[in-house]
C-alpha beads as a LAMMPS data file, in Angstrom:
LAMMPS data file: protein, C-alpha beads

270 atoms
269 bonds

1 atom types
1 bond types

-500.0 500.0 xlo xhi
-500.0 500.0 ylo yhi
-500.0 500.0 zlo zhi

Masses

1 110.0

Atoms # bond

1 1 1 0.000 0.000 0.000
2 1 1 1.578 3.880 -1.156
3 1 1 1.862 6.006 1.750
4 1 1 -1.228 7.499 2.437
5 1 1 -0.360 11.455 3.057
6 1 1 -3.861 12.301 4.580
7 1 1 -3.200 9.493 7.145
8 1 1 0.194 10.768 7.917
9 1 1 -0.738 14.132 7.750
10 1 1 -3.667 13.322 10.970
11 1 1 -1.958 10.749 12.778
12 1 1 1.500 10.922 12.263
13 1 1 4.302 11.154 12.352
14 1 1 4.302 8.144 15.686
15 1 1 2.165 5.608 16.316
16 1 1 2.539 3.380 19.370
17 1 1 1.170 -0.043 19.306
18 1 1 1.041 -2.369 22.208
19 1 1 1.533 -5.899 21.646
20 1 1 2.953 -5.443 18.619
21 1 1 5.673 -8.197 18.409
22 1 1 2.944 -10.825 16.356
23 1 1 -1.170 -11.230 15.891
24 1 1 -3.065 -8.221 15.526
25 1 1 -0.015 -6.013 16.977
26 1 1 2.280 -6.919 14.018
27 1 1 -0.142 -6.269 11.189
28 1 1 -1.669 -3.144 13.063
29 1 1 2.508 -2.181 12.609
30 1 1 3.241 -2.827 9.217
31 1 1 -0.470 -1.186 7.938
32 1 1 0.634 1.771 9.717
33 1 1 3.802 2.091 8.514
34 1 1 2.577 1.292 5.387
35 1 1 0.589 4.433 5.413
36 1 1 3.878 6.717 6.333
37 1 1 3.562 6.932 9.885
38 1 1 6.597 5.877 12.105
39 1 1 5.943 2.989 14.963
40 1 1 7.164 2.338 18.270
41 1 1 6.235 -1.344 18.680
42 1 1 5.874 -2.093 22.493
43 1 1 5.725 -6.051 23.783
44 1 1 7.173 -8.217 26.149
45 1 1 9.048 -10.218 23.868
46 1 1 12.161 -8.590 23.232
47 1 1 13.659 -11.455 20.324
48 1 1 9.636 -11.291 18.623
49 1 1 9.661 -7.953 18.475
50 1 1 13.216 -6.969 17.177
51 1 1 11.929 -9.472 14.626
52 1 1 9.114 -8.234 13.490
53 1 1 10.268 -4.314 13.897
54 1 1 12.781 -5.738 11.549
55 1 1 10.088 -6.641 9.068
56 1 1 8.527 -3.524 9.095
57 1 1 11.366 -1.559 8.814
58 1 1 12.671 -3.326 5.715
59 1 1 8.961 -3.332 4.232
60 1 1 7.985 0.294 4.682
61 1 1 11.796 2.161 4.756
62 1 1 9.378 3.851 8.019
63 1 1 11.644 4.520 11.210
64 1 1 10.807 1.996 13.896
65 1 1 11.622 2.003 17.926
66 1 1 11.128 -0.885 20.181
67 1 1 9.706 -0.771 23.825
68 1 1 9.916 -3.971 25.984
69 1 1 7.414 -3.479 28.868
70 1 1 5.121 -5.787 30.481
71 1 1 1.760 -4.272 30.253
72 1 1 0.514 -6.331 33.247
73 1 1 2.732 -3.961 35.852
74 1 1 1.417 -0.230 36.125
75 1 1 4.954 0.741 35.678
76 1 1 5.288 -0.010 32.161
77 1 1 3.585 3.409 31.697
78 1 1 6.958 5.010 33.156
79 1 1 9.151 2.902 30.649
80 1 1 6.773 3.715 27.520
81 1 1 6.514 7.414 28.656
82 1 1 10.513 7.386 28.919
83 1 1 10.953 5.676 25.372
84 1 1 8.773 8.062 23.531
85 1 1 9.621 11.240 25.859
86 1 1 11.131 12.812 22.009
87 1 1 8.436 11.717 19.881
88 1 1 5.420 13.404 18.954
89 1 1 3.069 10.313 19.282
90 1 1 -0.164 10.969 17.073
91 1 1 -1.626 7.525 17.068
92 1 1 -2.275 4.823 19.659
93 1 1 -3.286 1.226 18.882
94 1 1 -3.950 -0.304 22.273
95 1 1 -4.090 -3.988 21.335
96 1 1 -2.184 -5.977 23.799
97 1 1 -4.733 -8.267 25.794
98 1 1 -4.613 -11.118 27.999
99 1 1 -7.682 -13.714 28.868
100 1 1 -7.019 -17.753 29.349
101 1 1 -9.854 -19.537 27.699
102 1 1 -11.969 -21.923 29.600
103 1 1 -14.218 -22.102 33.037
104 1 1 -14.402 -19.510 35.092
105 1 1 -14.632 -21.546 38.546
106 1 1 -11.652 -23.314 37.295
107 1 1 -9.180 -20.885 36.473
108 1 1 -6.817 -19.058 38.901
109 1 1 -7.500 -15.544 40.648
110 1 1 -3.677 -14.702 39.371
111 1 1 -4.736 -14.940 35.990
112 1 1 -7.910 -13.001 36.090
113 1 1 -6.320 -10.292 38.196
114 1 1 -3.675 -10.255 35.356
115 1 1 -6.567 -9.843 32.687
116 1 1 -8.213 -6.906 34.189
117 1 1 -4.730 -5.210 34.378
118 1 1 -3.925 -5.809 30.786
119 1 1 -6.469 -5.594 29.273
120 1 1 -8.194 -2.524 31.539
121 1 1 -5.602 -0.974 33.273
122 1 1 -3.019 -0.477 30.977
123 1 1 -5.388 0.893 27.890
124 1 1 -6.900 3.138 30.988
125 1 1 -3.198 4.199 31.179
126 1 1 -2.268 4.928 27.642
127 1 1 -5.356 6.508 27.094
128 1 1 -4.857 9.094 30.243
129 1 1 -1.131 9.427 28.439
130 1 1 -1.581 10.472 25.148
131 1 1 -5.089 11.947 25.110
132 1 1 -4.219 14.849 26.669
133 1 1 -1.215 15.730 24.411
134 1 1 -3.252 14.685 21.190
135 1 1 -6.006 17.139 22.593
136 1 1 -3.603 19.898 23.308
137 1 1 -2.083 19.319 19.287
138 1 1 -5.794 19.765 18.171
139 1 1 -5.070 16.340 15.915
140 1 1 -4.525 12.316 16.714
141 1 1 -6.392 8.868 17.269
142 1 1 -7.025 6.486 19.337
143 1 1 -7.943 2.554 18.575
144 1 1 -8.503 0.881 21.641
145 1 1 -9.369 -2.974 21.106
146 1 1 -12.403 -3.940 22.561
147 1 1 -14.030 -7.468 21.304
148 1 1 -17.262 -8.768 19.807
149 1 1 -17.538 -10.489 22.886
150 1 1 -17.900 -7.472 24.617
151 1 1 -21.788 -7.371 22.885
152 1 1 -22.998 -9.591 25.306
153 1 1 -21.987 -12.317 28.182
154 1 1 -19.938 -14.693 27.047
155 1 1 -19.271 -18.335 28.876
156 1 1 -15.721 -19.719 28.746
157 1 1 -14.081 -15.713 28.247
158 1 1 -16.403 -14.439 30.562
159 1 1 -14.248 -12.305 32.372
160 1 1 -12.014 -11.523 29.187
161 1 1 -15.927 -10.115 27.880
162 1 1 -16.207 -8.123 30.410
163 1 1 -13.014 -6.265 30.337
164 1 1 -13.263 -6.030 26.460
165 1 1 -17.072 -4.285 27.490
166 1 1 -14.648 -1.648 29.430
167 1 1 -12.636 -0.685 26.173
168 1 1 -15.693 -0.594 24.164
169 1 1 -17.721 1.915 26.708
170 1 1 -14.423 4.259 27.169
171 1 1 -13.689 4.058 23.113
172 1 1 -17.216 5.657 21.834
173 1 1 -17.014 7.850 25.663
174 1 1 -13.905 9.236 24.000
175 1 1 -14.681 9.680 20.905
176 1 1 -17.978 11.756 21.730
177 1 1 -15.589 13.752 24.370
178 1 1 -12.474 14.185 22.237
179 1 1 -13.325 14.507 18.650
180 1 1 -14.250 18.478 19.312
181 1 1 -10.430 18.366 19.976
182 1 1 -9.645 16.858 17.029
183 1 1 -8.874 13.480 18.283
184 1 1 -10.596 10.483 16.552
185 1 1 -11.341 7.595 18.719
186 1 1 -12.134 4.260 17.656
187 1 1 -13.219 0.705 19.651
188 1 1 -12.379 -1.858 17.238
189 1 1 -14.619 -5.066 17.912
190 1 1 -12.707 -8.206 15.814
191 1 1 -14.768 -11.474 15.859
192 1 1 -12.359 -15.018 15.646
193 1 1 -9.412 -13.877 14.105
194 1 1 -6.640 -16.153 12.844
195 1 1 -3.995 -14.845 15.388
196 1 1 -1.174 -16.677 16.774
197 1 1 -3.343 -15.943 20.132
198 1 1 -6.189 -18.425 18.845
199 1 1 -3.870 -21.024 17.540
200 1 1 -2.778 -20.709 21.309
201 1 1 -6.346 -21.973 22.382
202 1 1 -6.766 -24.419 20.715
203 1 1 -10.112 -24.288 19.529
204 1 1 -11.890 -26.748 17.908
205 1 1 -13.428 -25.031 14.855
206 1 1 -14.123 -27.930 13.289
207 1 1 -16.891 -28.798 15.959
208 1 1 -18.942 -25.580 14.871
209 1 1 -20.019 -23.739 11.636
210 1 1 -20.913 -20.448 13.702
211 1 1 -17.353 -19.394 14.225
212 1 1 -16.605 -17.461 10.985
213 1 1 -12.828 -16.485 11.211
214 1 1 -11.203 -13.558 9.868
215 1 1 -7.873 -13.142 8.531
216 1 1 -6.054 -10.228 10.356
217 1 1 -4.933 -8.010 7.413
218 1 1 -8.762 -7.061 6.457
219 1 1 -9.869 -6.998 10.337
220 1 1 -6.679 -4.018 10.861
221 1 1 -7.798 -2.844 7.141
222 1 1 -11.250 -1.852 8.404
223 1 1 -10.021 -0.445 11.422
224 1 1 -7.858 2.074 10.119
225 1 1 -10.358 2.737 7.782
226 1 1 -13.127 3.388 10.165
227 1 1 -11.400 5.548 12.476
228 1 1 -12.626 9.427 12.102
229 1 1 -15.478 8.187 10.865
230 1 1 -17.195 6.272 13.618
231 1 1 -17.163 5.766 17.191
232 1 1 -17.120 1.779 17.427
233 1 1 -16.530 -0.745 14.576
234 1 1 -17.113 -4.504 14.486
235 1 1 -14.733 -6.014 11.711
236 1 1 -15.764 -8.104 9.323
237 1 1 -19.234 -8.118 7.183
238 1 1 -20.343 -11.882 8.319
239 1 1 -19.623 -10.715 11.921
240 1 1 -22.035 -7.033 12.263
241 1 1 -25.037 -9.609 10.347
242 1 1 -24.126 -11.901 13.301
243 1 1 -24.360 -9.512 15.983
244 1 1 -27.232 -7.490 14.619
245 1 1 -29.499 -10.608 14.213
246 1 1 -27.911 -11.481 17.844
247 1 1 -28.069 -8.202 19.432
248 1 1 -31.130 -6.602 17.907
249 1 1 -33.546 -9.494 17.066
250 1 1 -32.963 -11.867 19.738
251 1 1 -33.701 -11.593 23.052
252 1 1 -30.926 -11.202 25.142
253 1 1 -31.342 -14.366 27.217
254 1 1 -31.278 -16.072 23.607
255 1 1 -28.275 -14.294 22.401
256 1 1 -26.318 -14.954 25.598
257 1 1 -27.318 -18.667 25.267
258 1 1 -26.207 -18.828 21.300
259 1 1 -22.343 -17.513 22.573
260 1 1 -22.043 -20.008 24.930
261 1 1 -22.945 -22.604 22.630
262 1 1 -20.199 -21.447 20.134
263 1 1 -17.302 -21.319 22.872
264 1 1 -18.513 -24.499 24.803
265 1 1 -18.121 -26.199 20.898
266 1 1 -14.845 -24.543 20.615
267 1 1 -13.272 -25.017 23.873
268 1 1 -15.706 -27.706 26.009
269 1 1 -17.039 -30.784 25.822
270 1 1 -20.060 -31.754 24.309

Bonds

1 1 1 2
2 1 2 3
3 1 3 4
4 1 4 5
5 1 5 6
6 1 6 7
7 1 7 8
8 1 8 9
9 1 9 10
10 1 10 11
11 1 11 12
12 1 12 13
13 1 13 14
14 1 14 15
15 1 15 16
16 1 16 17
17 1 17 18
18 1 18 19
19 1 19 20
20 1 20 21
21 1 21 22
22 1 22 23
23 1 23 24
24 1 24 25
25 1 25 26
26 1 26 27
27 1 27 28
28 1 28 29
29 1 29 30
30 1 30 31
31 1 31 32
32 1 32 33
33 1 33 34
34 1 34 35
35 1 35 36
36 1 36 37
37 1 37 38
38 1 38 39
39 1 39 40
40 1 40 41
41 1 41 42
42 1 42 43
43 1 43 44
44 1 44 45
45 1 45 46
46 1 46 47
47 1 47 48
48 1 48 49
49 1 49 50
50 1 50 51
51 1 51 52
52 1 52 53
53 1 53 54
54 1 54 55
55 1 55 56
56 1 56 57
57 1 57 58
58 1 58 59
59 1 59 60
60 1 60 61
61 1 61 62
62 1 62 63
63 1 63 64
64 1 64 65
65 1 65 66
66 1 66 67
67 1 67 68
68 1 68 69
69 1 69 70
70 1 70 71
71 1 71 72
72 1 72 73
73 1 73 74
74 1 74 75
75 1 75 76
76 1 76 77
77 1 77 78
78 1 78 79
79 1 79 80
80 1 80 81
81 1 81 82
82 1 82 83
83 1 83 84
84 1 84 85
85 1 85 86
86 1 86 87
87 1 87 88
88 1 88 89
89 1 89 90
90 1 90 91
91 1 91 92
92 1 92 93
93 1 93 94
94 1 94 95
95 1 95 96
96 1 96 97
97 1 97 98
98 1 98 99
99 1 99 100
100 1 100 101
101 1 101 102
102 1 102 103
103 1 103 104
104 1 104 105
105 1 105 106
106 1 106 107
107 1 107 108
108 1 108 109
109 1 109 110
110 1 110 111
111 1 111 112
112 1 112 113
113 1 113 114
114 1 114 115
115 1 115 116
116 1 116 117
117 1 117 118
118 1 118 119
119 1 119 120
120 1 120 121
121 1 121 122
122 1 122 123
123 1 123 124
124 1 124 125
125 1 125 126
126 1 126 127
127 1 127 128
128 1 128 129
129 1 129 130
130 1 130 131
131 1 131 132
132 1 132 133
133 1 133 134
134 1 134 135
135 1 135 136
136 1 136 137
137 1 137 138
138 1 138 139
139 1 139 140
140 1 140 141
141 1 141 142
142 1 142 143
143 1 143 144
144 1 144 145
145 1 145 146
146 1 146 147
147 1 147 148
148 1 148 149
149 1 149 150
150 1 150 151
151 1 151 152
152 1 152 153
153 1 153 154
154 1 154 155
155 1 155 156
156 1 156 157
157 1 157 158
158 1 158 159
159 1 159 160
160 1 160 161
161 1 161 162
162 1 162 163
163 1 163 164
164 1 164 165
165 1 165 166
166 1 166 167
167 1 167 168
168 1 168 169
169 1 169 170
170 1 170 171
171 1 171 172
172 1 172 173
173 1 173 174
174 1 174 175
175 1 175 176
176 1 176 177
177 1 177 178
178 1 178 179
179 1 179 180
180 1 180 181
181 1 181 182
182 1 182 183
183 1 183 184
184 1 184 185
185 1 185 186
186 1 186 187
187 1 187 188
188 1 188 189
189 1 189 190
190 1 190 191
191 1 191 192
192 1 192 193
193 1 193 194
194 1 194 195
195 1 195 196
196 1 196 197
197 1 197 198
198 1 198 199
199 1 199 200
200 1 200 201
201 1 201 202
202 1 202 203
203 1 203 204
204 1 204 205
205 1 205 206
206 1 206 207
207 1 207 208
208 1 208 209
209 1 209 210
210 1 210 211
211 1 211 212
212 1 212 213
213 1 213 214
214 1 214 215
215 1 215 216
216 1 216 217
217 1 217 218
218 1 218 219
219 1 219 220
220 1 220 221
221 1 221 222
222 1 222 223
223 1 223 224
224 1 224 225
225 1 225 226
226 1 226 227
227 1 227 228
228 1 228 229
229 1 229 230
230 1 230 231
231 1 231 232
232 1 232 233
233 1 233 234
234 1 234 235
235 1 235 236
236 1 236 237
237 1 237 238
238 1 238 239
239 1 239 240
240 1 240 241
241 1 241 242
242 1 242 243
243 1 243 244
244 1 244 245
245 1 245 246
246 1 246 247
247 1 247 248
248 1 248 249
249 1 249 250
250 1 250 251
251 1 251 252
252 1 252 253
253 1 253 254
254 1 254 255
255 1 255 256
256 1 256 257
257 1 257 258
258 1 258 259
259 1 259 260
260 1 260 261
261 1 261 262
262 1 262 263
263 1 263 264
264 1 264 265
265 1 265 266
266 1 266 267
267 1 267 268
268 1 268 269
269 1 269 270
């Protein structure tokens, strides 16, 4: 893709993605860069990330920085804020998330704790970072990602949901508060996504026909795409029919009921 100087021109000339050393992170990078903004890539793999900064580096000729920080502390904010103290960061992709798949009564209080600080804390933090200094430039954006999840209750990621509901809620807040500023805000809502993240779950697609599953370069495609121009977005055309027949024609009993069947086919037994 040719560097697109309107893009640049809004959200340039940083962007600072989270979880960017594979997944959703890594193609939110090269798009970006693609587009002829610079990107700091923040993750807590230091040899994944030098990798893939590598990658998008050679692809786009963009300058790239690297943050390690562990988004699960509240002191990463110090290390990011000290990394990108002499850039002028005019985009922020907060996609970096945590959530173990499977029962809630059988998973560990660590790891939950550890979701809700990824996933809500540190987009909470990022936000509060660079809003302020987008605000003050009159010009920026913000995509935080939220989930389709997030639409309604949702067994076996039911606390993952739930903080994905939190980056939804503060996205579209945002938006309505900020774009008088200037500042375009954006909760991205991806549906199954082949990720390395999913591979990691092991799902068991083959068990249902209702998981549709989206490749990541359209799903970070539409996001970019939809940001100025709307306050949420769910990616993917299969996935808004889904959740409009889900979240507008069922009841809501019904539609919880339907999500727990896919993930119990997914990830449970029969």
């Amino acid at each position: 893709m040719a560097a697109n100087p309107t893009f640049a021109a809004r959200y340039g000339p940083w962007a600072l993605v989270t979880g960017a050393a594979r997944g959703l992170g890594a193609e939110f990078s090269r798009q970006i860069a693609s587009r002829g903004v610079n990107v700091a890539m923040v993750d807590m793999r230091p040899d994944e990330l030098e990798q893939t900064a590598r990658q998008v580096r050679e692809g786009s000729s963009r300058d790239v920085r690297t943050i390690v920080a562990d988004l699960s502390s509240p002191e990463f904010i110090d290390a990011i804020r000290k990394a990108t103290a002499d850039l002028e960061v005019g985009l922020l992709v907060s996609n970096a998330a945590f959530g173990p798949v499977g029962p809630f009564a059988g998973g560990s209080l660590e790891d939950k704790l550890r979701t809700i600080a990824v996933n809500v804390q540190a987009p909470l933090l990022l936000a509060h970072e660079f809003a302020a200094q987008m605000a003050g430039r009159q010009r920026g954006g913000i995509i935080l990602l939220s989930s389709a999840s997030a639409l309604q209750g949702s067994a076996y990621v039911a606390n993952y949901a739930a903080t994905k509901a939190y980056n939804l809620i503060l996205a579209e807040g945002l938006w309505e508060e900020l774009r008088a500023q200037g500042v375009d805000v954006l909760g991205l809502m991806p549906g199954t996504t082949r990720t390395p993240g999913l591979a990691d779950s092991n799902p068991k697609l083959e068990r249902t026909r209702l998981a549709y599953v989206m490749e990541m370069e359209p799903v970070v495609t539409e996001a970019l795409d939809a940001l100025g121009r709307r306050p949420s977005h769910i990616a993917g055309r299969v996935n808004r029919l889904t959740f409009f027949i889900t979240g507008k024609l069922m009841p809501r009993k019904k539609s919880i009921e339907a999500q727990g069947k896919v993930l119990r086919d997914l990830y449970g037994e029969r």
